[in-house]
C-alpha positions in Angstrom: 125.8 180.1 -101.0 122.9 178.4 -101.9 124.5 175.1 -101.2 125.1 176.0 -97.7 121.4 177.2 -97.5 120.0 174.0 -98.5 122.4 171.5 -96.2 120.9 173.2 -93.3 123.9 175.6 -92.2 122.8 178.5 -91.6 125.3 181.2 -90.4 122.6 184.2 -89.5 120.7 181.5 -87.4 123.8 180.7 -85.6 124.7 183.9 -84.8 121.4 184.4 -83.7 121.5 181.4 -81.4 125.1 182.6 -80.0 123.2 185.9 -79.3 120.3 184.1 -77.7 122.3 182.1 -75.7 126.0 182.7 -75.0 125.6 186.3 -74.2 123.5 186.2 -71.4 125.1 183.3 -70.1 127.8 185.4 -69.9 126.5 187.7 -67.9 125.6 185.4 -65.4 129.2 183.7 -65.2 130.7 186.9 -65.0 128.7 187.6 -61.8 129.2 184.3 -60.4 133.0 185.2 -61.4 133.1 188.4 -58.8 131.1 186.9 -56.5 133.9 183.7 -56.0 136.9 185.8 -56.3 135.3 188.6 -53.4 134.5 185.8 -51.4 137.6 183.5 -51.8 139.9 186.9 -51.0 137.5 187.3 -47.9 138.1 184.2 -46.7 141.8 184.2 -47.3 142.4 187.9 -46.1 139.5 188.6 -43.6 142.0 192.1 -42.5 141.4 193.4 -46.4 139.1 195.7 -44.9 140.7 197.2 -42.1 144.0 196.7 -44.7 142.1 198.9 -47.3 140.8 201.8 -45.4 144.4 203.2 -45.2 144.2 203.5 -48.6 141.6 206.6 -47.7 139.3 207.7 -49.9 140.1 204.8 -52.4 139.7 202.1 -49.9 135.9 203.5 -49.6 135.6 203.5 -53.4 137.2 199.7 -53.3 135.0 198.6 -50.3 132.2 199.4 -51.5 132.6 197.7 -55.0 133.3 194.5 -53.2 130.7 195.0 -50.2 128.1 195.8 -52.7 129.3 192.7 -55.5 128.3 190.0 -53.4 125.4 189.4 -50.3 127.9 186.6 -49.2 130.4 188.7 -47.3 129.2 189.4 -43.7 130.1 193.0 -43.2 128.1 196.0 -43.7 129.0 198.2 -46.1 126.6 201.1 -43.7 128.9 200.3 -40.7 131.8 200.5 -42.7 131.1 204.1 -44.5 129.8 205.1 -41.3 133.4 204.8 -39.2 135.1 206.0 -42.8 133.2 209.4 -42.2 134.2 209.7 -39.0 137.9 208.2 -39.5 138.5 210.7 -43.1 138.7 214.6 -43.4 135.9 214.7 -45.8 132.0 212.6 -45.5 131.2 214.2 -48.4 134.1 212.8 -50.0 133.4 208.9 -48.2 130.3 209.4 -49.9 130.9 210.1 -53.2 133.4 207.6 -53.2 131.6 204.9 -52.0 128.5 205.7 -53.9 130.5 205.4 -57.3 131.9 202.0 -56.1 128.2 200.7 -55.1 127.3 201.6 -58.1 130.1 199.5 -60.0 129.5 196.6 -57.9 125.8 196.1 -58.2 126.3 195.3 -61.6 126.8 191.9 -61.1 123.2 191.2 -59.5 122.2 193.6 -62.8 124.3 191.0 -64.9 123.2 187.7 -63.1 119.7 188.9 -63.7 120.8 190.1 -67.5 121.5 186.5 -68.1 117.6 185.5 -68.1 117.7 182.7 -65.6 115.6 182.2 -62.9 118.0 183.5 -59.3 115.4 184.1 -56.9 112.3 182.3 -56.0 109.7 184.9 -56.6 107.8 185.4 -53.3 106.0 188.3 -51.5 109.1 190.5 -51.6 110.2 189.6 -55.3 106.6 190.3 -56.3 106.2 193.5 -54.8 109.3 194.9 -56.1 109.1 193.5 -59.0 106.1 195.5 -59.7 107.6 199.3 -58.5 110.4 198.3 -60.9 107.7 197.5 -64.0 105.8 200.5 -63.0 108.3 203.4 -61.9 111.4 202.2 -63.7 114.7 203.9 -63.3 112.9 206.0 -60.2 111.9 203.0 -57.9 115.8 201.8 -58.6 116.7 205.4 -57.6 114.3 205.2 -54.5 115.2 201.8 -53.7 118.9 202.0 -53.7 118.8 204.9 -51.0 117.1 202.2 -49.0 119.5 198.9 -49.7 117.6 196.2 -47.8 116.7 194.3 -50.6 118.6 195.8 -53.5 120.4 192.9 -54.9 116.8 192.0 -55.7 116.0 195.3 -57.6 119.3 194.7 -59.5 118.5 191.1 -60.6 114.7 192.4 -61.6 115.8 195.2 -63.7 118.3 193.5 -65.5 115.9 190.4 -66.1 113.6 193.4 -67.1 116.3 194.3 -69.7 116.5 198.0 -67.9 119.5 199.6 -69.7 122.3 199.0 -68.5 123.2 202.7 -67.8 119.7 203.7 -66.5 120.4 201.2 -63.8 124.1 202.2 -63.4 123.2 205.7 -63.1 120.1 205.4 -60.6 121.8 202.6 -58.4 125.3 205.9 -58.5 122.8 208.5 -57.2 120.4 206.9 -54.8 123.3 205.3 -53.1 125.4 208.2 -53.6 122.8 210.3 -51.3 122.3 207.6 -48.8 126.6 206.9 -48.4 126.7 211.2 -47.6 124.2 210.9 -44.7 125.6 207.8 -43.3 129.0 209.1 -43.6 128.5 212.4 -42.1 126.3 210.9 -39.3 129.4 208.9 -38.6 131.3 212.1 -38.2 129.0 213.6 -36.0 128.1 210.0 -33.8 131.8 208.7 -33.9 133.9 211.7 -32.0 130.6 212.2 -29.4 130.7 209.0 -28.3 134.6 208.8 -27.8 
């Protein structure tokens, strides 16, 4: 052992270097993974959303991973839950659904911003939410992610913050969980009174 120690091979340090730097690479190639697939199926399918809400209360939970994966897909996931409360028995239901799924595909802005690189240029918005995050925590991801405006951002801060991974998970599920139930049951009221 000791001549491995003095030729310079040390198999703690490399470990610790895999740590340091595979790991959250991985993170990052894993978002940018989902991100390309999502978009390369959107491209190739573009009915997979129309195909997918006959699926019912699945399709909302599958939607919503994807819509909520990647920015690049031009389709609002709010429009979307919207006509799926109007469309299925249950907005509670949509809802739920969709809220779980949300919450699954945010993780890959939580994981690009796990990785430790630099995604985003930090400017007014960045900054400003970068500091409710510091301050409030888990609570202005909560608050945040009823609002989804600029969520990918709050994902890609509180992962760079090293949030826990479950914190985020769980406060990402609920905010947008609340948020999906209004919009889906205001798309059962709107919906039929307008037709």
């Amino acid at each position: 052992m000791s001549e491995v120690k003095r030729s310079g091979f040390n198999i703690k340090g490399i470990f610790g270097w895999l740590k340091k730097r595979i790991m959250p690479l991985s993170g990052l190639i894993f978002a940018i993974a989902v991100i390309a697939t999502v978009s390369i199926l959107y491209v190739y399918n573009r009915d997979l959303f129309e195909d997918l809400k006959g699926y019912g209360y699945g399709g909302v939970f599958v939607i919503s991973v994807i819509l909520n994966a990647t920015i690049i897909i031009p389709v609002s996931n709010m429009a979307i839950i919207s006509s799926m409360g109007a469309v299925l028995p249950s907005p509670l239901l949509v809802g739920l659904a969709g809220g779980i799924g949300a919450g699954i595909g945010e993780m890959t802005a939580y994981l690009a911003g796990r990785s430790g690189r630099s995604l985003l240029s930090k400017n007014n918005i960045y900054n400003r939410v970068e500091s409710w995050v510091k301050r409030w925590g888990w609570i202005a991801v909560f608050i945040l992610s009823v609002f989804p405006f600029v969520f990918d951002v709050v994902g890609i801060i509180a992962g760079a913050m090293r949030m826990p991974a479950w914190r985020f998970f769980l406060a990402c599920w609920a905010g947008r969980t609340i948020s999906y139930i209004v919009v889906a049951y205001l798309g059962s009221v709107i919906f039929p009174w307008m037709g």
